[in-house]
C-alpha positions as CSV (number, residue, x, y, z in Angstrom):
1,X,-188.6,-123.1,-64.1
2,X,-185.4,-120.8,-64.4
3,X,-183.2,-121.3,-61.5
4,X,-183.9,-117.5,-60.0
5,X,-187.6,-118.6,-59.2
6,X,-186.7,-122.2,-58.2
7,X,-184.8,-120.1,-55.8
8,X,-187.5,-117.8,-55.0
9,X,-189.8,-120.8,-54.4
10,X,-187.8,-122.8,-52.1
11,X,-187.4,-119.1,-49.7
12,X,-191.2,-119.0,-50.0
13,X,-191.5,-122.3,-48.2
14,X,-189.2,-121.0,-45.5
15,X,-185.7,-122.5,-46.8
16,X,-182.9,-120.3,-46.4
17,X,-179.2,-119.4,-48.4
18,X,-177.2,-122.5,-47.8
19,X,-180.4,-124.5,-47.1
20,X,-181.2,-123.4,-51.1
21,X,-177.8,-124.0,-52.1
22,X,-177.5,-127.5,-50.9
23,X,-181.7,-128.5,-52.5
24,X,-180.4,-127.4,-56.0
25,X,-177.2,-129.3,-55.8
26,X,-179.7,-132.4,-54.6
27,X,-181.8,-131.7,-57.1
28,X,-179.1,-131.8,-60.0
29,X,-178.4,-135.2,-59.3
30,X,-182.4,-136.2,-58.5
31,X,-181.6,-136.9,-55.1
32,X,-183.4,-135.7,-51.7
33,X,-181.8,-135.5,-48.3
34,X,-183.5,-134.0,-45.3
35,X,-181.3,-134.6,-42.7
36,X,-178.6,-132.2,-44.8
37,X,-180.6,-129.9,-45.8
38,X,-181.5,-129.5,-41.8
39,X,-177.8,-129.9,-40.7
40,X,-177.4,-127.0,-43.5
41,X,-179.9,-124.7,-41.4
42,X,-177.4,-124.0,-38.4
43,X,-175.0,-122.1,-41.5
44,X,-178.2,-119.7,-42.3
45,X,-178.3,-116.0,-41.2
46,X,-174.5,-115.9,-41.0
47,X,-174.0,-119.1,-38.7
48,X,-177.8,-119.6,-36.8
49,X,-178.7,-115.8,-37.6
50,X,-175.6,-114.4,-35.5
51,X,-174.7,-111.9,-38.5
52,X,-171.2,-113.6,-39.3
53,X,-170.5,-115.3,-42.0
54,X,-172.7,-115.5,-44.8
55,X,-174.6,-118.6,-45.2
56,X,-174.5,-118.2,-48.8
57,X,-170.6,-118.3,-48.7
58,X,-169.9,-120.9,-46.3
59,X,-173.5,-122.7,-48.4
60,X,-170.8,-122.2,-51.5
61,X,-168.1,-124.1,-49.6
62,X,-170.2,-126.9,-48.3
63,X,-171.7,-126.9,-52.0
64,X,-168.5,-127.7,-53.4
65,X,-167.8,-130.4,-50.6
66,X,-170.5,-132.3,-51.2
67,X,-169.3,-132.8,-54.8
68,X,-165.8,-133.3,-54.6
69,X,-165.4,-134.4,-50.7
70,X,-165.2,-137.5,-49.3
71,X,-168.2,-139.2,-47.7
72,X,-167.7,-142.6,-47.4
73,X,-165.1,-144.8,-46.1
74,X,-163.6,-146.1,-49.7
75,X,-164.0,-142.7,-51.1
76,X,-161.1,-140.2,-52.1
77,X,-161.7,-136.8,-51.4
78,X,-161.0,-135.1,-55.2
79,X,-157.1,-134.0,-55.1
80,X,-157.8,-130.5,-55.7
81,X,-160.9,-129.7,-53.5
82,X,-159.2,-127.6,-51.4
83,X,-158.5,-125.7,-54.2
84,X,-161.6,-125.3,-55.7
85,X,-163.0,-124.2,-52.2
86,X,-160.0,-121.4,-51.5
87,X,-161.1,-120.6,-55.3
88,X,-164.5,-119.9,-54.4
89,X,-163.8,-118.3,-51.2
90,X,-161.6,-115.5,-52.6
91,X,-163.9,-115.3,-55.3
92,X,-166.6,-114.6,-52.9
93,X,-164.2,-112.1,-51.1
94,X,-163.4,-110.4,-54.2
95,X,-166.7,-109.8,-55.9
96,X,-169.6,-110.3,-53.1
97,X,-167.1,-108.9,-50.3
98,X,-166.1,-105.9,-51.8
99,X,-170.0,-105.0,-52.8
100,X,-171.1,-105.5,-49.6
101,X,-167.5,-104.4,-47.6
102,X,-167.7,-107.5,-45.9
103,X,-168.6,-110.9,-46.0
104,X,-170.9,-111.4,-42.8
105,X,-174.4,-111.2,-43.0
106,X,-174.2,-107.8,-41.4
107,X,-172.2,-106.7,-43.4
108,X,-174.3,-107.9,-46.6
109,X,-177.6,-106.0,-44.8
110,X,-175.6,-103.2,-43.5
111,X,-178.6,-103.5,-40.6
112,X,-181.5,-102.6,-42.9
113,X,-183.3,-106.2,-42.4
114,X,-185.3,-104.8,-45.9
115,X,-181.9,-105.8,-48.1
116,X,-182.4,-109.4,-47.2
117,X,-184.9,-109.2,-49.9
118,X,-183.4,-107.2,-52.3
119,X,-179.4,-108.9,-51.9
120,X,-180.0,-111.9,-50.6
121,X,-181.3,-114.3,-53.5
122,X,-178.8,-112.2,-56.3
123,X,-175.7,-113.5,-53.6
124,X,-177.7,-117.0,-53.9
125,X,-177.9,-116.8,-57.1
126,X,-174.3,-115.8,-58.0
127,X,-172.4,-118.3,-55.6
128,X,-174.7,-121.1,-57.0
129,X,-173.6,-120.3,-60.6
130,X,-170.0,-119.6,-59.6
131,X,-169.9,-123.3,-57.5
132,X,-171.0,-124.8,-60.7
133,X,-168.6,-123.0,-62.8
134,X,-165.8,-124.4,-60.6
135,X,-167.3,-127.5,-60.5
136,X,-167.7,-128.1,-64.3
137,X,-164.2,-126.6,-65.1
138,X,-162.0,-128.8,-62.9
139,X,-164.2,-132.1,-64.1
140,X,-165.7,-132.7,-60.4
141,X,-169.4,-132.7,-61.4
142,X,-170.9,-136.2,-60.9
């Protein structure tokens, strides 16, 4: 399964941008984790479905965390993490920001509810390939 209709599934079954984000990052490493994929929910619909910033974007950011950040107490948070993350961020600004003329969830649907379906899983899509990229060329995939 390509990863545009692994996408496509995991929406079908009610999952939403950073939700996705965060399942095929598990799923690269063959790991499940309900309780973050939940904790991931309150980042969908632009921050709990307020319109601000998209989930996809800050998704990206916690995407990029979760490789490189620290989690435990005798871990070391990757030296150039915050790098990577202000990398991805004015990425995001640059290309799906100056799309969209924004990067809030509003912004992204320009308040036609019917572009969630036609933008939505192409941002997805992009910011997951993008995280990856970043990932892969600074050496901070596990």
């Amino acid at each position: 399964m390509d990863l545009f209709d692994r996408m496509l599934e995991l929406s079908n079954k009610g999952y939403y941008c950073a939700q996705i984000l965060l399942m095929l990052a598990l799923e690269s490493e063959e790991k499940e984790n309900p309780d973050l994929i939940r904790a991931m929910s309150g980042l969908t619909g632009g921050l709990g479905f307020c319109g601000h910033l998209c989930g996809a974007m800050t998704g990206g950011c916690c995407l990029l965390g979760y490789f490189c950040g620290k989690g435990e107490d005798e871990e070391i948070e990757d030296p150039k993490t915050q790098e990577v993350i202000k990398q991805f961020v004015e990425w995001f600004e640059t290309s799906i920001g100056s799309q969209y003329q924004g990067w809030n969830c509003d912004d992204i649907l320009e308040g036609d509810p019917s572009n969630k379906i036609k933008r939505c899983p192409e941002v997805v899509e992009s910011v997951f390939l993008k995280c990856m990229e970043l990932l892969q060329e600074n050496g901070m995939l596990r």
